[in-house]
Every structure is written in structure tokens, then in C-alpha cells.
N, C-alpha and C positions, 0 to 999 in steps of 0.2 A: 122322504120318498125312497125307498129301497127298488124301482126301477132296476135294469139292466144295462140300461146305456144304448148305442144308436146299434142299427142294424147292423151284420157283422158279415162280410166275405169270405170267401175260404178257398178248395180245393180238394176232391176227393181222396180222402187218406189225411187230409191237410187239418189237422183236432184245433176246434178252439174253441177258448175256456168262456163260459158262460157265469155270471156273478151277480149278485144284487149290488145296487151303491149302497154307502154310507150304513153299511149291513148292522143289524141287531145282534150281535152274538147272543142274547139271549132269546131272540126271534126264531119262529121255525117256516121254512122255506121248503117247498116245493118244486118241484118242474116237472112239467108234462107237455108230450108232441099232441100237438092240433093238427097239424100237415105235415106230413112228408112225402115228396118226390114219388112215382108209383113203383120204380124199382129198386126203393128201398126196403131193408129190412124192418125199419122202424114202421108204425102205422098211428093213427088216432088214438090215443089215449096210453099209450105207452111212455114208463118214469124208466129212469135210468136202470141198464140193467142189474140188477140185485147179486150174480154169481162175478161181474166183472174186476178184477185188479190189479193193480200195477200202474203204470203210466201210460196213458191213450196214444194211441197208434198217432206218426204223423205225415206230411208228407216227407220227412228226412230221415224217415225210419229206414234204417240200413236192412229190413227183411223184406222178403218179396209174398212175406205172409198176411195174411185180409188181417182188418182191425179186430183185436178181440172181443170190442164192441162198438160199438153205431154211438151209444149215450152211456157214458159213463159218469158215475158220482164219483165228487173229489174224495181224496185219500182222508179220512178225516173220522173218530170217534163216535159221531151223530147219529140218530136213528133216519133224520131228516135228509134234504139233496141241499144245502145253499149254494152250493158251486157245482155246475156239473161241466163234462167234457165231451164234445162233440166232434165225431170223426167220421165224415159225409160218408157214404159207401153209394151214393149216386150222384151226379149234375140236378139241379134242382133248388127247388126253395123249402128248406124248411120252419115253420113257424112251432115256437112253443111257449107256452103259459108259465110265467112264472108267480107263484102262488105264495105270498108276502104278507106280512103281518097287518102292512096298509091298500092289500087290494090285489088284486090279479093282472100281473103286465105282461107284453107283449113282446118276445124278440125273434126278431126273424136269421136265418142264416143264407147266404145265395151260394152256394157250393156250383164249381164251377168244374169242368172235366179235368179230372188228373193229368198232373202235369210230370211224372217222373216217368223217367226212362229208366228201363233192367241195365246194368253194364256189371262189369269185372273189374276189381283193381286188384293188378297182380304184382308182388316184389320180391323177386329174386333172395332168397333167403342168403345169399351172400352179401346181400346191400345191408342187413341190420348188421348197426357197431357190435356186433357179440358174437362172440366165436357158436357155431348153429349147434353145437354139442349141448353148447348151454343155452339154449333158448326151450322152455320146454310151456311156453303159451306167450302169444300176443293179441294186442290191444289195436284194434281200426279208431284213432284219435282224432275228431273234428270236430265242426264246430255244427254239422247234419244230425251228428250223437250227441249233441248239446255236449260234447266238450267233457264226456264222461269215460273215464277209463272202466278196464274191464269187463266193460257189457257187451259189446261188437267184439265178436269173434272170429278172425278169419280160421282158414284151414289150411292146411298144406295137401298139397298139389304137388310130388316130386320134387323138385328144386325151388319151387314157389310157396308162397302165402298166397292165400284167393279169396276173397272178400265178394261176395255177392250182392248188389246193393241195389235199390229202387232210389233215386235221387235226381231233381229237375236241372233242366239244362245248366250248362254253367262250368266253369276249371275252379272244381275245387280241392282245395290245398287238404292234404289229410297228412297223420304220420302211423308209421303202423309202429307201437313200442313193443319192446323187447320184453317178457315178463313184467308187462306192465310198468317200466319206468321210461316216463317221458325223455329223460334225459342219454335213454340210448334208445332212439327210432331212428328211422329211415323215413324222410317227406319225400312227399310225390306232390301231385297234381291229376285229377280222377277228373278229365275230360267227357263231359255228354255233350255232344250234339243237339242246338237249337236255338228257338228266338229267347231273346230279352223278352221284358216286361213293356208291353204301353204303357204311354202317360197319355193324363189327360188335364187339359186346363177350360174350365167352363166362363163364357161369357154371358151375362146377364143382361136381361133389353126388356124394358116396360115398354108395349106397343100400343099405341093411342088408337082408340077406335072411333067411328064417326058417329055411333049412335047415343042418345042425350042419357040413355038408362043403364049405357054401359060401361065401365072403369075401367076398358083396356084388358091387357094378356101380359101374363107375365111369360117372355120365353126364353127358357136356358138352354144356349149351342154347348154341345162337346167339342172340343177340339182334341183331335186325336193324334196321337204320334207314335209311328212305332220304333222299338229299338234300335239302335243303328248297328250294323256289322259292327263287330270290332276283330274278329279274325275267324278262320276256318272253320270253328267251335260254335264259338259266342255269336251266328248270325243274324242278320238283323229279321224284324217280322214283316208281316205285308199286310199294308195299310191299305189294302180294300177290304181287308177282313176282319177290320175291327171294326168293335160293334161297343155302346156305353149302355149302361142300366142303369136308370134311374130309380135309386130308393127313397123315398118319401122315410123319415123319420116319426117310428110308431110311437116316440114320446110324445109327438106333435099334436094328433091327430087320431082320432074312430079307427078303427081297422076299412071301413065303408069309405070314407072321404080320402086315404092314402090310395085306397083300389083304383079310386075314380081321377086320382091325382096322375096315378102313375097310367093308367091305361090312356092318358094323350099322348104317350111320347111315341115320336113318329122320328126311326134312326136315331138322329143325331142330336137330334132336337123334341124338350121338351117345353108345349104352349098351353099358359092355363088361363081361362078367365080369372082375374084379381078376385071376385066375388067368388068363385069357388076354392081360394086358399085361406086357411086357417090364419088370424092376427100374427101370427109367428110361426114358420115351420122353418125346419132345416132337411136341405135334398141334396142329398149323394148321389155321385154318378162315379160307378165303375167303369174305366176299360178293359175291353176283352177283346181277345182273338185267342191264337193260338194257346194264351197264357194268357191269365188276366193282370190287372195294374193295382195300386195303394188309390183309394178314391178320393175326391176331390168333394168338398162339400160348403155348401152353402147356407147362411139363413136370410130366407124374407120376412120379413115385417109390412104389416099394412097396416093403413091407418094407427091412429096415435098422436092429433094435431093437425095442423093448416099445412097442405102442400106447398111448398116453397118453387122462386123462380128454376123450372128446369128439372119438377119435379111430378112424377105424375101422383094421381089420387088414387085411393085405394076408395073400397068402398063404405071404409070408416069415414072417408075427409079428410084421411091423414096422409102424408107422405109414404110411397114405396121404397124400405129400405132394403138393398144388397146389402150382405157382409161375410164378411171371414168369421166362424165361431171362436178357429181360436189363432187368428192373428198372431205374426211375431211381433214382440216389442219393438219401437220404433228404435226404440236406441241399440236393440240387438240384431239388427238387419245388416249391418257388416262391421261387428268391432273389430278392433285390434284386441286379443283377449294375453290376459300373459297370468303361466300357471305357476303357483309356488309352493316346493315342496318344505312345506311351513319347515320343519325340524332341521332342516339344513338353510334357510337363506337366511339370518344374521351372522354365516361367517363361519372361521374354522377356531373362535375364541369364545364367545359369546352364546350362550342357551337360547334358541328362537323363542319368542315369547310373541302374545299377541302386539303387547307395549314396542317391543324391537321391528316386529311388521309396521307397526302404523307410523315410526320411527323413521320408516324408510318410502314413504309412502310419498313424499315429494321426488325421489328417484325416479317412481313408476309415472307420477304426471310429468317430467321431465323427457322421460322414454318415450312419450304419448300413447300411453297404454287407456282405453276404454273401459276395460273388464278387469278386476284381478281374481281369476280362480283357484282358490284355496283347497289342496287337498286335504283329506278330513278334517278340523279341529274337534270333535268328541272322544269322551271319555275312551281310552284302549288300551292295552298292553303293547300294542307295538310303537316303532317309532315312527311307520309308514300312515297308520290311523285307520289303516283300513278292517280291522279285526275291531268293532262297534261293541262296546259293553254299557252303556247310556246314551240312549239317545234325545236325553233331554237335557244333561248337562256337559260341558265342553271339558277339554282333556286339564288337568290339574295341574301339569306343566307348562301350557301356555298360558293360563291365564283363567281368572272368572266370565263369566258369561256377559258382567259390565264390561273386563277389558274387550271381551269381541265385539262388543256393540258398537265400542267408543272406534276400535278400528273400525268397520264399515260406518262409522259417522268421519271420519279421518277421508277415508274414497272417495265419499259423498261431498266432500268439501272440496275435493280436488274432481270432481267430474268424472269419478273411476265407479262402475259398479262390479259387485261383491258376486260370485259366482259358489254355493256350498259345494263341497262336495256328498252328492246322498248317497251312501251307502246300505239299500235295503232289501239285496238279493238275499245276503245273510246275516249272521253277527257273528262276534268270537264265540268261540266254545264257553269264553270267559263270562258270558254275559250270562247274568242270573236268570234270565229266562230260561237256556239250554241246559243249565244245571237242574232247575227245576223240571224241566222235561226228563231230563236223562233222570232223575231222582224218581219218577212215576207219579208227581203229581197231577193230579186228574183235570186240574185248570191250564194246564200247560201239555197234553199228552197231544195236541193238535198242531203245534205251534210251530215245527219244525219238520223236514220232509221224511220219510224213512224208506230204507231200499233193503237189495237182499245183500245179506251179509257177504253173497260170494263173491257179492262185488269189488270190497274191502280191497285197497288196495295199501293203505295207510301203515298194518301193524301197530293199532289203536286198539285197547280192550274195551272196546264199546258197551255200553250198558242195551242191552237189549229188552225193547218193549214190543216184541211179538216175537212168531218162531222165526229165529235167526236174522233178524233187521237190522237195522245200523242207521246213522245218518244218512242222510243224502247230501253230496258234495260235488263239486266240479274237478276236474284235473285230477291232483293227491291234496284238494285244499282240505285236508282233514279235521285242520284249526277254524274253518269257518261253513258252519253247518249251515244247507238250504233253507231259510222260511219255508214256511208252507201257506202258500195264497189259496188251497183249500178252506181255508179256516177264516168262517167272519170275525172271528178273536185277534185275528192277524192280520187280517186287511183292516178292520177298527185302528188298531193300535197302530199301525206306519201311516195311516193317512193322516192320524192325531198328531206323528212326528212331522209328517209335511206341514202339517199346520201349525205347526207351533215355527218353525223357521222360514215360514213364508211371508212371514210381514216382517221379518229381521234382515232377509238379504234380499237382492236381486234377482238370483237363479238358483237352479239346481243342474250340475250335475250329476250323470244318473251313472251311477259303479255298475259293471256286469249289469247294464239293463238290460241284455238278450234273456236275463234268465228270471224276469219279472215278467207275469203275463199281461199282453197286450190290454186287456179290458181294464186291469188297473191303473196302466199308465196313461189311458183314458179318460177315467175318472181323475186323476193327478190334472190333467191339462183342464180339465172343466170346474177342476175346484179351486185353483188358482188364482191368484190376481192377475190382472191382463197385462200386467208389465213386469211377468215375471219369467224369466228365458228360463225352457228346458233345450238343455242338452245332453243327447244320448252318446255312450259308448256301447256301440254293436259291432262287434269282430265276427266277422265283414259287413260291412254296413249296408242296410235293409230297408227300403222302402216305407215298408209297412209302420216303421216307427216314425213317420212323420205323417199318419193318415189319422191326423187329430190329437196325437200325441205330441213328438218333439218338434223344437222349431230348427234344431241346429244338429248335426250328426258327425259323427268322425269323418272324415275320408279317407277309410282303408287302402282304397287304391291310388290314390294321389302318391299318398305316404308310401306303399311298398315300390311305387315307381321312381321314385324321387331316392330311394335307397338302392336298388337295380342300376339307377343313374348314376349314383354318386359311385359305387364300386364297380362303374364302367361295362356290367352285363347289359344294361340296353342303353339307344342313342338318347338323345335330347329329346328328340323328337318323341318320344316315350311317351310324353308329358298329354299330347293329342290323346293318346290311345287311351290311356288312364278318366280322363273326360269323361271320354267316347263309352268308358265299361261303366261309368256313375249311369249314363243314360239306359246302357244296356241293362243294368239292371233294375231300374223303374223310378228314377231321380227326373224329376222334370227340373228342379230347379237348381241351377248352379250357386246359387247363392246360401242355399243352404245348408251348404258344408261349410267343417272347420278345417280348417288346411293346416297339417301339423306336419315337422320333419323330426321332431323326438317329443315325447313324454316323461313320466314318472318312471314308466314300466319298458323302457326301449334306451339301448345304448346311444350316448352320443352319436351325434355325426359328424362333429369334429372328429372324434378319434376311430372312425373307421373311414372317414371319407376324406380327410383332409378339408384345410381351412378355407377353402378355395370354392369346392363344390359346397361347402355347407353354407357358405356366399349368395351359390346362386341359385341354392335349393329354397331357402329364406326367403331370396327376391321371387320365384316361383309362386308359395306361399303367398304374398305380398300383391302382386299382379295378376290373379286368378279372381274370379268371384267369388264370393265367401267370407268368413271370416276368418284371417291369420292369428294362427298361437306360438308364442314366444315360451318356449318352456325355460324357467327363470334358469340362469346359470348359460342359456346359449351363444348369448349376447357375448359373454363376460370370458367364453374361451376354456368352459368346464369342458371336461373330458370324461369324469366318471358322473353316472347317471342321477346318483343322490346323492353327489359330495355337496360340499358347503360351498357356496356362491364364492366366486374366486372376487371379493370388492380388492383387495391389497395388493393383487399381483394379476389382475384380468387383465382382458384384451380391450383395450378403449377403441381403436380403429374398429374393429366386430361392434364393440357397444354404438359406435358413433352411425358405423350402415346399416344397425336395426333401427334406430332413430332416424335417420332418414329415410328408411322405407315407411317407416311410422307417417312422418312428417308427409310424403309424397302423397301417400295412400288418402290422409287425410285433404290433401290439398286439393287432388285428383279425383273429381266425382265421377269420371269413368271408370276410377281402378276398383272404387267400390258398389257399385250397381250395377257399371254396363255389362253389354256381351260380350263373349270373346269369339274372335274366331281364328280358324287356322288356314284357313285360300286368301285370296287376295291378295293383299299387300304384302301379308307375312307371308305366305308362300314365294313371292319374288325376293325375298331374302337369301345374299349370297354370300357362302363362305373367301373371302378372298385371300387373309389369312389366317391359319389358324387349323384348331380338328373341326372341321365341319361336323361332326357324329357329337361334338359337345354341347354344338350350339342348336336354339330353337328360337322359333320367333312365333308371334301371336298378335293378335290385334283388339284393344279394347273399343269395343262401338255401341253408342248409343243402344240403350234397351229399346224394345221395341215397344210402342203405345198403342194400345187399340183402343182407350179411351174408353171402354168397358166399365161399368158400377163396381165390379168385385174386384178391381186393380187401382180402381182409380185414377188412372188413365187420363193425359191428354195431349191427343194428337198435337197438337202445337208445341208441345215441350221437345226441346231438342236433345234432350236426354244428358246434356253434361260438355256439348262442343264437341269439338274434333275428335277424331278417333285418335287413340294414342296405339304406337305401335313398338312392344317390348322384344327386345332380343336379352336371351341369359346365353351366358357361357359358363359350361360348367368346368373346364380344362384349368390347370395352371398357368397355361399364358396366356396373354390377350390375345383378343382374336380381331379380325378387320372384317368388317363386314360390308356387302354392297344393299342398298336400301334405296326403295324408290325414290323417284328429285324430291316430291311433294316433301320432304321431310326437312322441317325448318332447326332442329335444337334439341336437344338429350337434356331430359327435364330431371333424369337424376344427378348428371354428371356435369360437368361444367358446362355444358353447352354447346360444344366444339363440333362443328362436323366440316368432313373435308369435302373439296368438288369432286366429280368424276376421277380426273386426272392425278389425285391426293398431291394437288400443288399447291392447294390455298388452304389455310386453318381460321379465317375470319368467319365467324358464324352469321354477321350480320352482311360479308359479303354474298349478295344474292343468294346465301342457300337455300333457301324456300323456292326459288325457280322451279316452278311445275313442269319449266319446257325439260327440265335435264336430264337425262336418261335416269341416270342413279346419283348416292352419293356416298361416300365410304365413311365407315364410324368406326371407332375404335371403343371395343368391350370388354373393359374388363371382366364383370360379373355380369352388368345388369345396364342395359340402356333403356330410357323410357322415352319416346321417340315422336315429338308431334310435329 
């Protein structure tokens, strides 16, 4: 089935890419509009436009000029469209045909009102590191211009640079470089005014009805939420003005039976007769108002067997089942994940080898580490892995393809699963493919992106296959040329890689996933095994990639707050606000970050932050929801970012409080599931001694159960006991804190808490007295407080 995949969202100006699955590169493909919106340019029977090229307008296009097309075909050789681009130029729904070797499918797009605002970013030409005599062009550098140098232009303005931009609410970070070298800009922060993103979480309820010929209603609630203020900027939206849209999935179902699906929904809620849903559909529901949300999606099932106690009938006889399509793994719903940069951790003697990883592999069950994610092991010239020259055999220095197996069978035996690292934005230049393209061979002229030469910012003598092209790259990555997801040759051949290492490891994650298009990473999550974790890296991290796609994502904002904290620019209390901007930007669930304080690619925090703050930056990580990452080497008291694992002269106290945050986490089913909140109890937390601006407190509480088909839910479960209530200090001294009576024992630390009056240190002396006002605790890093 070369389908397209589920219905797709957007935003006027806001392009997105349209694809067949599991595509024929030998196959020829079509697309043509069946409806568009009435004040579009597009109309009935119109294919992409034939004069359009370059790269489809988007909603982060830094010009305030209209798309230079509505439907564009990808960049690509072909007489055919396999891939086109669509870049709404109304609110609306558009439907189009797509015309495949096995039949004519359906995809619709719901383009929803532009969401970018005009503004200015202006920088005083005496803030670029470079004398202005010598500045004779600069670069507008973000992550809006997909992270491309050279192409954003600003102007000068008298003493200024002046950047004209169309881009949606938000503080975003940009840098403007100096004749295009990143490493002499000036950053800012390019503030618009407005709401976050809604989120939406949908409850499912088969409704019994009293008539003997009738199977009941299936009916799905939206629950709506809208963004929360988090400052002046970023504020929150208004939630009488959201509104959900129900799309029926046109894989499912007639074009006739989705019209007639979706035309019950009444607001918030969508009510069907069971007899009028297809044996299996899946229904998405967008949030909107001001801005719309990542959607939420469901599948039903009817009939298919005997209803079971508690179960209603469809009108097969069978049971109605809710689900999640694509479910997290259970075992990846909150690991401890710990990342290793293969080339450096057997040490400052010893050649990393896979045999020397699996060597060490009682360490990592010892650590109580869940996950080990491996950065690259494939074929590469570098020592980082991330420059891919075979992607079907592993690098020659670590080992055969048996030694890697025999490690993740080494994991598997200790309880740890194996995370790949996928690397398939690009590959090296090295890689025979890129040679073969840059060479003019005609099987390969597709394979790779191409842009205009003036964009060059490398001083590469590029081989040029049109007037004046070049690769397409990000940054100055000059060594690792863009794929091209234009190309069914291309999409064929990386999903044949997904496939081929998807029954060998546990997960993937995903390298520069911002720069893979969403419909692919969609088709990834749908062709997978269902116990197989993705996890994306998106700088700054994006909603959108968890709307069927990843189950697990960076979190950008944790991590740059947590860095703000540790070099003392903001208070403890930071830590709320950073939350508070996951929400703002369209995260309904907390649990679905990875909570990091360094990686591969970022300096210690030891050695900018000191040993102290990187303490209770960890415990942070640790007692948040989500899943915490140990970037190997943090524990052990490294300081440079890819040195070799200090095992002969590391830090064992550091090693011994990542293991017992390990140990806790694990013990503690509220530290890995429940809620957090920041009023209540933890708000009546008092600095008594100590920097008050270091310290923060939070409270873990039971998740909430509505008892709902699509959560699984039951009211009766009490989610995990007591709420546990954490104070971190991030200062070098200890601090004393005052903390409600209720609080009987510091479940990380010995247990000690004092009375009121800090006269008594018996912990079994009444300290759980609910009558007592407060009680004082002493912090060093990290208290866990029940």
C-alpha cells in the first residue's frame, strides 16, 4: 500500500510534506487537489505547480513575502510528483488525490489561521565580536531558518542590523554571524507576543443504550487545556476559545462514512452509533483557538469475538476496543537511560571495542541504569560516528556485527535495553552514495538535497549538478550532506535501514530529527515493533514530534534552565518556569521528556558549574517526571565532554549519588509516574538557613485517574502512596529548611529530621506529628521528603 498516512494539520504559510509509504522508486505517483478552501489559489483539479522552486515557504520563513507556491513538487529528477509540498495560503480543509501505482488515496490537510506575527530583530553592529570595518555580510542563524547559514539576510539600518521576520509567538534564541562564521555572532532572544499551544487529552466511553437492536454510542470527550502564562511574552491562551476537530482517518474508511463520522461532533464531543463505525478506525482530535495543538489520536475496534465482563458489544459480537496506535513501551515509560560515547568509555589505555562495552556491562546494572544509549556504532571516518558511510555494517574498530549483538544480548541479560543511535538526516560526504551523486550518476542525481551555490559558506569546491548548486547542509556541516526525502529512492533505502536494526535493538534515537520530515517519522513509528522506543532530538523541542511519531523528546528547556541555575543567572525556582514553557509550548505530558544536564554535544557541568550544583542538577533530573539521562562519564567526575571515562581516578561519592538517585527513583513509584506540583506543601517551604534563590521544592502526587479506556485508568488506584515532597539545593552549603509537620523522614538521606525548635534529631521521635507547625531539615543537595 503506497497510502499517505493519517490526515495532516498545519497553519497558513506553515508547508508540509505530503508522501506515499513504503514508495516504489520505480512506481509513478501523482497528486491532484480535489477541494480547496474557497479563498484559495488552488482549485479542483490542479497538480503542483510546474514553474515552482526552491524550498516551500513556511510558517518560520524569515520573509514577509506570500508563498511562491500553494503546491509545490519535491526537488527531484522525475517527470512524476511522488512527494509534493504544501503551503496553505487560506484556513480550510484541503483534500487531495494521490494517484499510486496500487490505486487512488486520499489525504486531507486542516490548515488552520496563520499563526506568525511581523516583528524586528535589531543588533547594534557594535555587539558583533568583529571589528564593523570588517564585517561586510551577515547571517540571521536559528533554528526558524532551519539552522541554515547564509540565506537570511539582514540589512543595515545606521548603527544597526535589521532582520524583518514573520515568526509565531515565542523567545526565540537566534544569532546574527559575522560573515557568516558561527563562531563570531552576537545571540539575542527575538521576542513575539502571544498564547502557547493547547493540549488536548481525549476520553473514551462506550454508552449502553436501552433498545434490544441497538449496540450503544461510542463517545469521545476532548479535554482541553490551554497554555499557561509563563511570562510577559509567552502568555497563556483562553480556554473558552478552544475549540477540538475531529478527523476520522481516510485510511479507515469511504470518504462518505468519515463525512457522516465526523459531522456528529457536537464541541467537545464526538457521539457515534457503534453500528455506524468501521471494524477499525483511528480519530484524531486537534486543539485550537488562537493557535492550534499536536493531536491526539485514537483507534476503535469493534467486534472481533465474545464481549467480555465490563465490556460492551459492538455490532460484530465482539468487544469495543480503545487504544493508543502507537503506545510507549512499557518498559520505556520512565527509564533511567545512561548514554555512552562508545570511543571514549573503556578508559584513557584501552581501544573501546564492543567486547570492552559488554565488559563493562555489569557496572551499568550495578548503576541501575534501564537503557544504554549508544552513540553511533556504524561504519565512519570519524571518531564521533556521526558522519554514516554504511548503514548496514557497524564501524571496523568496534567490532563485527556478531560482537554488537552479543552486547545487546550482554543488556538483555542484565535487564538494560539498547537504544541505536539513527543517524539519517545525512551521511558523510564519505559515503558512496554522495560520491556517486556528486560523480553525475543518474541512479543517485536524487539522493541528496541541492541549494544555490551562493549560499556556500564552506570553501568546498563542490561538484555542481545544475546552474550554480551545491549540497544542502546545515550550519558549515559541509562534511555531511542533507538526504533528500524528495526521492522515493531515499525514503525506500532508510526505512530498509530502520529495518534492518529494528529487530536487533530496543530503540532508536533519532540525530537532527528536526531535519527529517514529519510524514516520514510517521511512517517510522507505524512500521515498528510496538516495543520499540523513539526518541527525538529537536533543538528546541516540538510538540509536533510526538503526534504519532516519538515517544520520548529532549527537553531543551529543563536543560538550558538547569544551566541558567547552575551559573547562578536564574533562582532555583527557575525550575517551575521551565515546566510551565514544556506546557506553553504544546506538551501535555510531563512524562514524556528526557531530562538531561549534559550530552555528547555540550560541556560538562561539572566544570562550568561546579561539583555541587551538578549534584542537584542530577537530583532535579531524577525527581521530575520523565526519563533521566546520565551522560556516561558524569557520575565518574569528567570534566571534558568526550574524554575517556575517568574509571582509575573518578569520583566514587558522585558515582555512589547517581546510584542512589537510580536506586530511589526506582523504589519510588511517585518519582516515576506521578505529578508534580509546585503550591501546596512545596510552596510553604522555608529557607531558614542558607541562599534561599538556590533552593526549590516540588511535590510528587499521585497521577490523576479518570478511569477512562484510553489510559487505563482506575479510580481506585492510589497512584503510588504518599506524596513525596523534594527540596534541591543548588548552593555549596547546606541549607536548613522549614517544611510542613506532616513530614515524617528524607527517604534519600538518612532519615533525620529535626522538630520546630531544631532541639531534637530523633526521627522516630514524633516527627510525623501532623499537629506541628513545621519541621527543619538539613539539605545538602537533594531531600526526598515523605
Amino acid at each position: 500500500m503506497y497510502e499517505p498516512g493519517p490526515p495532516r494539520t498545519t497553519s497558513v504559510g506553515e508547508s508540509v510534506e505530503l508522501a506515499p509509504r513504503s514508495p516504489d522508486p520505480d512506481g509513478t505517483y501523482r497528486w491532484t487537489v480535489r477541494d480547496a478552501p474557497a479563498d484559495s489559489d488552488l482549485a479542483a483539479g490542479d497538480g503542483p505547480d510546474p514553474e515552482a522552486t526552491g524550498p516551500p515557504s513556511s510558517a518560520t520563513a524569515v520573509s514577509s513575502a506570500s508563498p511562491t507556491a500553494v503546491l509545490r513538487a519535491g526537488e527531484t529528477s522525475r517527470d512524476d510528483d511522488p512527494v509534493v509540498h504544501l503551503a496553505p495560503d487560506a484556513p480550510g480543509t484541503y483534500v487531495l488525490a494521490l494517484d499510486a501505482p496500487d490505486g487512488v488515496h486520499r489525504q486531507r490537510v486542516r490548515a488552520f489561521p496563520d499563526e506568525r506575527r511581523e516583528t524586528e530583530i535589531r543588533v547594534p553592529a557594535a555587539d558583533l565580536p568583529v571589528n564593523d570595518a570588517d564585517v561586510d555580510r551577515v547571517s540571521l542563524l536559528w533554528p526558524l531558518g532551519q539552522n541554515r547559514l547564509a540565506l537570511d539576510r539582514p540589512e543595515r539600518d545606521g548603527d544597526e542590523w535589521v532582520a524583518s521576520v514573520r515568526v509565531p509567538p515565542g523567545s526565540h534564541g537566534f544569532a546574527l554571524a559575522a560573515n557568516d562564521d558561527r563562531s563570531s555572532a552576537s545571540h539575542g532572544v527575538c521576542e513575539v507576543p502571544g498564547p502557547g499551544r493547547p493540549r488536548v487529552s481525549l476520553d473514551a466511553t462506550v454508552v449502553e443504550t436501552d433498545g434490544p437492536e441497538e449496540s450503544g454510542r461510542l463517545r469521545l470527550t476532548a479535554a482541553l487545556d490551554p497554555a499557561p502564562a509563563v511570562d510577559d511574552v509567552e502568555r497563556g491562551g483562553d480556554p473558552e476559545a478552544l475549540h477540538a476537530t475531529f478527523l476520522v482517518d481516510d485510511r479507515d474508511a469511504d470518504p462518505e462514512t468519515v463525512a457522516a463520522i465526523e459531522s456528529r461532533a457536537d464541541g467537545r464531543t464526538l457521539s457515534v452509533p457503534l453500528d455506524d463505525l468501521p471494524d477499525s478506525v483511528r480519530i484524531h482530535a486537534v486543539p485550537h483557538g488562537e493557535r492550534y495543538g499536536a493531536a491526539e489520536t485514537v483507534r476503535i475496534e469493534t467486534g472481533g469475538g465474545s464481549a467480555g465482563e465490563g465490556e460492551a458489544a459492538g455490532d460484530r459480537g465482539g468487544p469495543v476496543a480503545v487504544t493508543e496506535p502507537n503506545p510507549t513501551p512499557d518498559w520505556a515509560e520512565s527509564p533511567t537511560i545512561y548514554e555512552v560515547f562508545v570511543r571514549s568509555f573503556a578508559g584513557d589505555t584501552l581501544p573501546t571495542t564492543f567486547r570492552e562495552i559488554e565488559r563493562r556491562v555489569e557496572y551499568l546494572e550495578h548503576l541501575g541504569v534501564d537503557a544504554l544509549w549508544l552513540t553511533p556504532v556504524l561504519a565512519s571516518p570519524t571518531d564521533h560516528g556521526y558522519h554514516v558511510t554504511d548503514y548496514y555494517d557497524t564501524a571496523a574498530d568496534l567490532g563485527s556485527r556478531e560482537s554488537f549483538e552479543s552486547l545487546v544480548d550482554a543488556c538483555h541479560d542484565a535487564g538494560i535495553r539498547v537504544v541505536f543511535d539513527l543517524v539519517i538526516n545525512h551521511t558523510s560526504r564519505d559515503h558512496p552514495a554522495f560520491q556517486l551523486h556528486s560523480a553525475g550518476v543518474d541512479a543517485y542525481a536524487d539522493h541528496y538535497r541541492r541549494t544555490d551555490a551562493a549560499a556556500d559558506v564552506t570553501g568546498i569546491d563542490w561538484a555542481e549538478l545544475g546552474d550554480g548548486d551545491m549540497p544542502d547542509y546545515y550550519f558549515e556541516w559541509g562534511r555531511i550532506p542533507n538526504l533528500n526525502y524528495d526521492s522515493p529512492a531515499v525514503r525506500e533505502w532508510l526505512l530498509d535501514a530502520v529495518d534492518e536494526w529494528a529487530g536487533v535493538v530496543d530503540g532508536f534515537r533519532a540525530d537532527v530529527a528536526w531535519g527529517v520530515p514529519h510524514g516520514f517519522w510517521k511512517e517510522v513509528a507505524d512500521r515498528v515493533p510496538d516495543d520499540v522506543l523513539l526518541l527525538d532530538e529537536t533543538l528546541p523541542h516540538d510538540p509536533f514530534y510526538g503526534e504519532g511519531e516519538f515517544h520520548r523528546h529532549y527537553d531543551t528547556s529543563l536543560y538550558e534552565t538547569l544551566r541558567a541555575v547552575g551559573a547562578d543567572e536564574e533562582p532555583a525556582d527557575a525550575v517551575e518556569t521551565a515546566l510551565a514553557r514544556g506546557e506553553w509550548l504544546g506538551f501535555g505530558d510531563g512524562g514524556a521528556q528526557m531530562r538531561y544536564v549534559e550530552n555528547h554535544d555540550e560541556d560538562r557541568y561539572l566544570a562550568e558549574h561546579g561539583r555541587d550544583a551538578l549534584r542537584a542538577a542530577a537530583a532535579v533530573t531524577f525527581t521530575l517526571p520523565g526519563a533521566p539521562m546520565i551522560y556516561a562519564g558524569q557520575e565518574r567526575g569528567n570534566e571534558t565532554y568526550r574524554g575517556p571515562i575517568r574509571w582509575h581516578d573518578g569520583d566514587n561519592d558522585l558515582t555512589d549519588f547517581h546510584r542512589e538517585l537510580a536506586a530511589l527513583r526506582e523504589n519510588e513509584r511517585l518519582l516515576r509516574d506521578g505529578d508534580v506540583a509546585f503550591d501546596g506543601r512545596a510552596s510553604e517551604v522555608r529557607v531558614v538557613e542558607g541562599d534561599a534563590e538556590r533552593v526549590t521544592a516540588y511535590e510528587r502526587t499521585p497521577p490523576e485517574a479518570d478511569g477512562s479506556e484510553t489510559d487505563g485508568g482506575d479510580p481506585t488506584d492510589d497512584g503510588g502512596g504518599e506524596p513525596l515532597l523534594v527540596v534541591v539545593n543548588f548552593a555549596e552549603e547546606p541549607a536548613t529548611v522549614a517544611v510542613p509537620g506532616s513530614v515524617g523522614a528524607d527517604l534519600f538521606g538518612d532519615g533525620r529530621v529535626r522538630d520546630d525548635a531544631g532541639d531534637g534529631d530523633d526521627p522516630s521521635a514524633d516527627a510525623g506529628d501532623a499537629d506541628r507547625d513545621e519541621l527543619r531539615v538539613a539539605v545538602d543537595s537533594v531531600a526526598v521528603l515523605r
